[in-house]
N, CA, C and O atoms as a GROMACS GRO file, in nm:
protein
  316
    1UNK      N    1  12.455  10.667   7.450
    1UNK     CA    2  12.498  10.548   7.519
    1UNK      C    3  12.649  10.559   7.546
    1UNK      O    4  12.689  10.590   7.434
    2UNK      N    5  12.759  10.553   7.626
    2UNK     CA    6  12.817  10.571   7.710
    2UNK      C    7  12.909  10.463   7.681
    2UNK      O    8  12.862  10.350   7.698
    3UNK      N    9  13.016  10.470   7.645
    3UNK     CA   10  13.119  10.371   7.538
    3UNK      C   11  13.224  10.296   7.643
    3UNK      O   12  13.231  10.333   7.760
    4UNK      N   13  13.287  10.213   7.603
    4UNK     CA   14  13.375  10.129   7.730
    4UNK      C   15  13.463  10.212   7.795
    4UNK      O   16  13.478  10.210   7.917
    5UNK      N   17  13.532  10.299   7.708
    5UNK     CA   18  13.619  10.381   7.843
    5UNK      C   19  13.495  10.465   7.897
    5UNK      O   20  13.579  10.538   7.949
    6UNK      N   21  13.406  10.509   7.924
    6UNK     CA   22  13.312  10.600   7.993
    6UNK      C   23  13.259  10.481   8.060
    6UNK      O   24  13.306  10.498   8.173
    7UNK      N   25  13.178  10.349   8.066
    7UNK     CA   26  13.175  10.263   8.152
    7UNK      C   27  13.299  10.218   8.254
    7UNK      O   28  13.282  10.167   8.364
    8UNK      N   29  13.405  10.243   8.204
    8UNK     CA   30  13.534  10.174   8.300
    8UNK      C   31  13.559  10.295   8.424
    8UNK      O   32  13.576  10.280   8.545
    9UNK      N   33  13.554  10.420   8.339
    9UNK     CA   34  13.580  10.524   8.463
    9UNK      C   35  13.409  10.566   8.518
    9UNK      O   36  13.404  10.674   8.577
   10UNK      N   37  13.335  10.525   8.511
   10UNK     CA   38  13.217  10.557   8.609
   10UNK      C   39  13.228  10.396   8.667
   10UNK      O   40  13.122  10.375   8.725
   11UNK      N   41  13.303  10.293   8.673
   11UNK     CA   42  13.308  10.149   8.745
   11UNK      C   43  13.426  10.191   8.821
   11UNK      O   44  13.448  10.147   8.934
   12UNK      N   45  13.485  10.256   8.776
   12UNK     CA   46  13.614  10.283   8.888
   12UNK      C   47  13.606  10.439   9.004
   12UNK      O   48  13.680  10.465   9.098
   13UNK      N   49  13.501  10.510   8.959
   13UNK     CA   50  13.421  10.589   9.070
   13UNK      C   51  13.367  10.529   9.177
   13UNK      O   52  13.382  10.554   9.297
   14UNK      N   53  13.268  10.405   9.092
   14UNK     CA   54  13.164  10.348   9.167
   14UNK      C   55  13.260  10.263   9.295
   14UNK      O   56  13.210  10.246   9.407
   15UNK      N   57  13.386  10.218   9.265
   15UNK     CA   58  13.459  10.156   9.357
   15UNK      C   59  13.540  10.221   9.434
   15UNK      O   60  13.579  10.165   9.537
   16UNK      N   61  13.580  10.336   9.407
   16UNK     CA   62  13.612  10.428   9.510
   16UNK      C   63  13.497  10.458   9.607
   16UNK      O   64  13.509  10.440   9.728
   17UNK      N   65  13.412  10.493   9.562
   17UNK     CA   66  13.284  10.549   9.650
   17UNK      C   67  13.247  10.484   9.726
   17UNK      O   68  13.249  10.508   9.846
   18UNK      N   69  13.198  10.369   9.661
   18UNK     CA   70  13.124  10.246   9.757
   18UNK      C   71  13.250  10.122   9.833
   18UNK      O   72  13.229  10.043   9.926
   19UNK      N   73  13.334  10.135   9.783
   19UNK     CA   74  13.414  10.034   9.797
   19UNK      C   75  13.371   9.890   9.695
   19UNK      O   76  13.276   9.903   9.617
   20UNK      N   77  13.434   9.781   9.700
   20UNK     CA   78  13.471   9.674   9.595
   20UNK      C   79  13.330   9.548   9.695
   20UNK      O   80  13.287   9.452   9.632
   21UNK      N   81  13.296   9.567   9.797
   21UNK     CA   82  13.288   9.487   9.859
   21UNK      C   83  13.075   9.524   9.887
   21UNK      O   84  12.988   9.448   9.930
   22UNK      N   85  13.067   9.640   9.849
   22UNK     CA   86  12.907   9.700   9.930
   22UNK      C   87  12.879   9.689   9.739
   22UNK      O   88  12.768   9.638   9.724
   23UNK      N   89  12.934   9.714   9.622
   23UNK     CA   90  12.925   9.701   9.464
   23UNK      C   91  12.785   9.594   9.424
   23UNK      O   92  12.682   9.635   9.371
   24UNK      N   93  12.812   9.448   9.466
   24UNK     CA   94  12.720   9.321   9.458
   24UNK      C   95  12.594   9.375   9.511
   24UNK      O   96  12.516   9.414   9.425
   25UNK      N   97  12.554   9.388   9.648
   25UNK     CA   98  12.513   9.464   9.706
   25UNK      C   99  12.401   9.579   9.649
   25UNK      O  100  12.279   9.561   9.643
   26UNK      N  101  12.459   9.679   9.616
   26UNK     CA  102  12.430   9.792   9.576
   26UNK      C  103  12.377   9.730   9.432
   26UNK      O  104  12.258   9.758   9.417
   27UNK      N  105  12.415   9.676   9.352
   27UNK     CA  106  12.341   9.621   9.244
   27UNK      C  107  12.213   9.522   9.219
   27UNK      O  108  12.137   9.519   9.122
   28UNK      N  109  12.212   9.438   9.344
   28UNK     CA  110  12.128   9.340   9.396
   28UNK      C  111  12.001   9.393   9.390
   28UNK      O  112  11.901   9.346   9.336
   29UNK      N  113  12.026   9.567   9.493
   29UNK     CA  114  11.895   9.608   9.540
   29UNK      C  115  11.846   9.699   9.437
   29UNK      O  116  11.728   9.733   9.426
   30UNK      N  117  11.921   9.727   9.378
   30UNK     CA  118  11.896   9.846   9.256
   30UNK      C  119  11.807   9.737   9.185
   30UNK      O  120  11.687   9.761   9.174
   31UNK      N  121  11.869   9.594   9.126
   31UNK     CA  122  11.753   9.525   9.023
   31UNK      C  123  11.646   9.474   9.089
   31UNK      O  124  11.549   9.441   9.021
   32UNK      N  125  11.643   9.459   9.222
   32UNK     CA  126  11.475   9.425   9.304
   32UNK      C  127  11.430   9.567   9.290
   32UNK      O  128  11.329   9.567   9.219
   33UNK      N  129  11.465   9.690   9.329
   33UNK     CA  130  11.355   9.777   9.322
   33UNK      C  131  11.322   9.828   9.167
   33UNK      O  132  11.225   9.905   9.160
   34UNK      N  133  11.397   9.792   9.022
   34UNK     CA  134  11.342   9.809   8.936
   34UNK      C  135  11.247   9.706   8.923
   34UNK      O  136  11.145   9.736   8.860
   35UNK      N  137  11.257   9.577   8.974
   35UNK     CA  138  11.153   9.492   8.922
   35UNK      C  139  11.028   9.483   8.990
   35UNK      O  140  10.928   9.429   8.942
   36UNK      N  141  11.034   9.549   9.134
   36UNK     CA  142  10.915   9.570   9.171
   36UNK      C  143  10.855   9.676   9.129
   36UNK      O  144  10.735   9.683   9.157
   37UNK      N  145  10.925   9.810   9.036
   37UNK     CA  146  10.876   9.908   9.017
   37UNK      C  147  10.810   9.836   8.898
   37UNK      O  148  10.692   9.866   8.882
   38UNK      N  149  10.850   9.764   8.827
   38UNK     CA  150  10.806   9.691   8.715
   38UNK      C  151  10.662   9.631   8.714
   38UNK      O  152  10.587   9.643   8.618
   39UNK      N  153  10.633   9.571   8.821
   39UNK     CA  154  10.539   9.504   8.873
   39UNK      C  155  10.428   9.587   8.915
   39UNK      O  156  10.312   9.552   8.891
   40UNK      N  157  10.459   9.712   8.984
   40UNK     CA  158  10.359   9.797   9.003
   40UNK      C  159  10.314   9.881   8.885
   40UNK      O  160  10.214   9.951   8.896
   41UNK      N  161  10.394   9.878   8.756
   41UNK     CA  162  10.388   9.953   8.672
   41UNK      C  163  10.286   9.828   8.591
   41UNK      O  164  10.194   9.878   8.526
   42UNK      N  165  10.291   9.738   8.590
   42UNK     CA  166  10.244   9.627   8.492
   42UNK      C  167  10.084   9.648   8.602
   42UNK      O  168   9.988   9.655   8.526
   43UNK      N  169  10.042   9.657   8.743
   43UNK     CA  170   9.931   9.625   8.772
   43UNK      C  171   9.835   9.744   8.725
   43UNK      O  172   9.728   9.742   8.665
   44UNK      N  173   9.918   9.852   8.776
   44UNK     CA  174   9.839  10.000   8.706
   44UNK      C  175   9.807  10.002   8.607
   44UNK      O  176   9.719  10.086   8.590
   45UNK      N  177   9.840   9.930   8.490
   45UNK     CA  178   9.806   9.942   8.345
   45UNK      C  179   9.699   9.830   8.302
   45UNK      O  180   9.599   9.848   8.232
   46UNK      N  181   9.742   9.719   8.358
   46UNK     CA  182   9.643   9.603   8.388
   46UNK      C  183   9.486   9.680   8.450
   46UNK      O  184   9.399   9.691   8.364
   47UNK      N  185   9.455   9.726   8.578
   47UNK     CA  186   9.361   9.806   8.646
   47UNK      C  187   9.308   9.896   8.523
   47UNK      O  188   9.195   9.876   8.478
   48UNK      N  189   9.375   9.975   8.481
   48UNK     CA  190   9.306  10.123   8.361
   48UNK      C  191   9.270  10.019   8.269
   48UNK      O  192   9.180  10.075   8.205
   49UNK      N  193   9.283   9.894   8.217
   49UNK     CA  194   9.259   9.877   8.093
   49UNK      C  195   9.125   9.792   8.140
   49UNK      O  196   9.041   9.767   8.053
   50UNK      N  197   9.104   9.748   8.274
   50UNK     CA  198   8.970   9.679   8.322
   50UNK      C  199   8.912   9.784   8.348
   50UNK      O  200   8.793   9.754   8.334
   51UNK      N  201   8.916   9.887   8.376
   51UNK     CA  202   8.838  10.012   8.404
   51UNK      C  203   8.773  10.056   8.246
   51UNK      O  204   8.656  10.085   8.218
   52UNK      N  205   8.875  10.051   8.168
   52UNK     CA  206   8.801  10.075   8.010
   52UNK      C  207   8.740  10.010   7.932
   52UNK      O  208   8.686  10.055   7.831
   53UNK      N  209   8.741   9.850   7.982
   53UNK     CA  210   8.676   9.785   7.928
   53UNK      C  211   8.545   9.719   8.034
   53UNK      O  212   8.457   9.652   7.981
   54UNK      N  213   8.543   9.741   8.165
   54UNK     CA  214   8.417   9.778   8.198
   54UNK      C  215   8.392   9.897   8.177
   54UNK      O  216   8.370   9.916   8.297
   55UNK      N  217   8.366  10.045   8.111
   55UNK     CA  218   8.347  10.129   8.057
   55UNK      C  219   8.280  10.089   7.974
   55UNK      O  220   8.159  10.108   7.989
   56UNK      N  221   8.322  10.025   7.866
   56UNK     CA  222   8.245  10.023   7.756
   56UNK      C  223   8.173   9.887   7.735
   56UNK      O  224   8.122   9.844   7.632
   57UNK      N  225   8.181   9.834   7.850
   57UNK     CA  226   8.068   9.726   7.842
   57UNK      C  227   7.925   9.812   7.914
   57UNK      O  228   7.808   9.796   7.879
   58UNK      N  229   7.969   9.894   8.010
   58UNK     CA  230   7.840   9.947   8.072
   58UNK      C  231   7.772  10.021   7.945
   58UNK      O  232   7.663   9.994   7.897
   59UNK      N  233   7.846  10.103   7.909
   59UNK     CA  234   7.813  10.176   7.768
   59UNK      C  235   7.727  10.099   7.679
   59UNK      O  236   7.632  10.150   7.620
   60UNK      N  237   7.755   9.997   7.671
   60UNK     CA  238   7.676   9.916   7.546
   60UNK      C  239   7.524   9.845   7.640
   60UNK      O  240   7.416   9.815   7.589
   61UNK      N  241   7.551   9.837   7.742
   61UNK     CA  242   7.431   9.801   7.815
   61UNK      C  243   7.321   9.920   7.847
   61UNK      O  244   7.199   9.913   7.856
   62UNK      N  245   7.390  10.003   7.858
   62UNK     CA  246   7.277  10.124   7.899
   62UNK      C  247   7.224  10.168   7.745
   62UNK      O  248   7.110  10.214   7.740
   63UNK      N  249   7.294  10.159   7.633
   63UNK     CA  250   7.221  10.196   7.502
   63UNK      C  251   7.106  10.058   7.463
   63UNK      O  252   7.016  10.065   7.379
   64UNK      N  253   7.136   9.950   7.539
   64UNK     CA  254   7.032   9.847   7.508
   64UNK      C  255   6.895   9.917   7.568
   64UNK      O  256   6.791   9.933   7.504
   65UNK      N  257   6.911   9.945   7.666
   65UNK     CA  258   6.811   9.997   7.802
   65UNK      C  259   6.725  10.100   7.707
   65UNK      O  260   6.611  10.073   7.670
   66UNK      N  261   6.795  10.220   7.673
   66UNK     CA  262   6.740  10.289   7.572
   66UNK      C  263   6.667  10.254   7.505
   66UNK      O  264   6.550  10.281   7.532
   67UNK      N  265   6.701  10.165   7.366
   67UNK     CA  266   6.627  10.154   7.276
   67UNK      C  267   6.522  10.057   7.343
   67UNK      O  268   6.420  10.048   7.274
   68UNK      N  269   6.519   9.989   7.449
   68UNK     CA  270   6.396   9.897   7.494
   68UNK      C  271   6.271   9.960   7.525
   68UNK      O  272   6.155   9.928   7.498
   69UNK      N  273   6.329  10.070   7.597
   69UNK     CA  274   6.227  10.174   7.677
   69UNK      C  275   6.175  10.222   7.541
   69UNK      O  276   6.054  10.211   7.520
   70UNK      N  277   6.257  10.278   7.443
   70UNK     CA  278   6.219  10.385   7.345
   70UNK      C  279   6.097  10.294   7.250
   70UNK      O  280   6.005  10.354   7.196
   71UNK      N  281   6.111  10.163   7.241
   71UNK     CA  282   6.031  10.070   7.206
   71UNK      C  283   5.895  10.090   7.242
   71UNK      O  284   5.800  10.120   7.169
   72UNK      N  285   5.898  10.058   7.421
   72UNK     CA  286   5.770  10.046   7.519
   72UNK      C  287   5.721  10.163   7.502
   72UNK      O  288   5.598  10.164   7.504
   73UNK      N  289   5.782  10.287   7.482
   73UNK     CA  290   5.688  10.395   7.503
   73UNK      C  291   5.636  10.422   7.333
   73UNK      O  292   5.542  10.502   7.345
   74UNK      N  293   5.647  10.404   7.247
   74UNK     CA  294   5.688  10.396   7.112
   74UNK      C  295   5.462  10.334   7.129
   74UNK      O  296   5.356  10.393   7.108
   75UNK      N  297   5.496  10.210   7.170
   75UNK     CA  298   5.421  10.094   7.165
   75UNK      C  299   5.290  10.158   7.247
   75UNK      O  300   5.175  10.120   7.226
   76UNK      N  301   5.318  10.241   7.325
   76UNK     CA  302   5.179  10.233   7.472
   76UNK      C  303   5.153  10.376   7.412
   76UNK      O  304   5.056  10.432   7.464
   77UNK      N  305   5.216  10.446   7.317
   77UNK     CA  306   5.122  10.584   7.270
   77UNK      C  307   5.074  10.486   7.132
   77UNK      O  308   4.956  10.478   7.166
   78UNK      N  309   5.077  10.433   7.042
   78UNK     CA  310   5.028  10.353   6.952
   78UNK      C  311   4.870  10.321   6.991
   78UNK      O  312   4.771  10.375   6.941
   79UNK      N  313   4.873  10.204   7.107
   79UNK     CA  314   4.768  10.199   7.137
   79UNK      C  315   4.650  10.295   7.268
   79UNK      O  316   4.531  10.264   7.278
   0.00000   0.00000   0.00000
């Protein structure tokens, strides 16, 4: 992490470079595109975790299916 004199001379680059006036600006858009990156990062994880949990709901439905069938046929060689 990067201590106050190493913040003061990369703030006094940043104002040479950009000038004092494009600074606001240039910071504005930097925190909208982290927070939309934020947002797309929060839906992708949201999506995989409905994908895994319909996963394992199908999972538990198709082992019902199984043992029903395994029942019926169980039952119709019996008699």
């Amino acid at each position: 992490m990067p201590g106050t004199t190493e913040m003061m001379v990369i703030l006094l680059i940043a104002v040479l470079l950009f000038g004092a006036n494009k600074i606001p600006k240039l910071a504005r858009s930097t925190g909208e595109a982290m927070g939309e990156f934020q947002k797309g990062r929060e839906e992708v994880e949201q999506e995989l975790e409905e994908m895994r949990d319909g996963g394992a709901a199908e999972g538990a439905d198709a082992s019902t299916v199984d043992s029903s069938e395994s029942t019926e046929t169980a039952t119709e060689t019996e008699t």
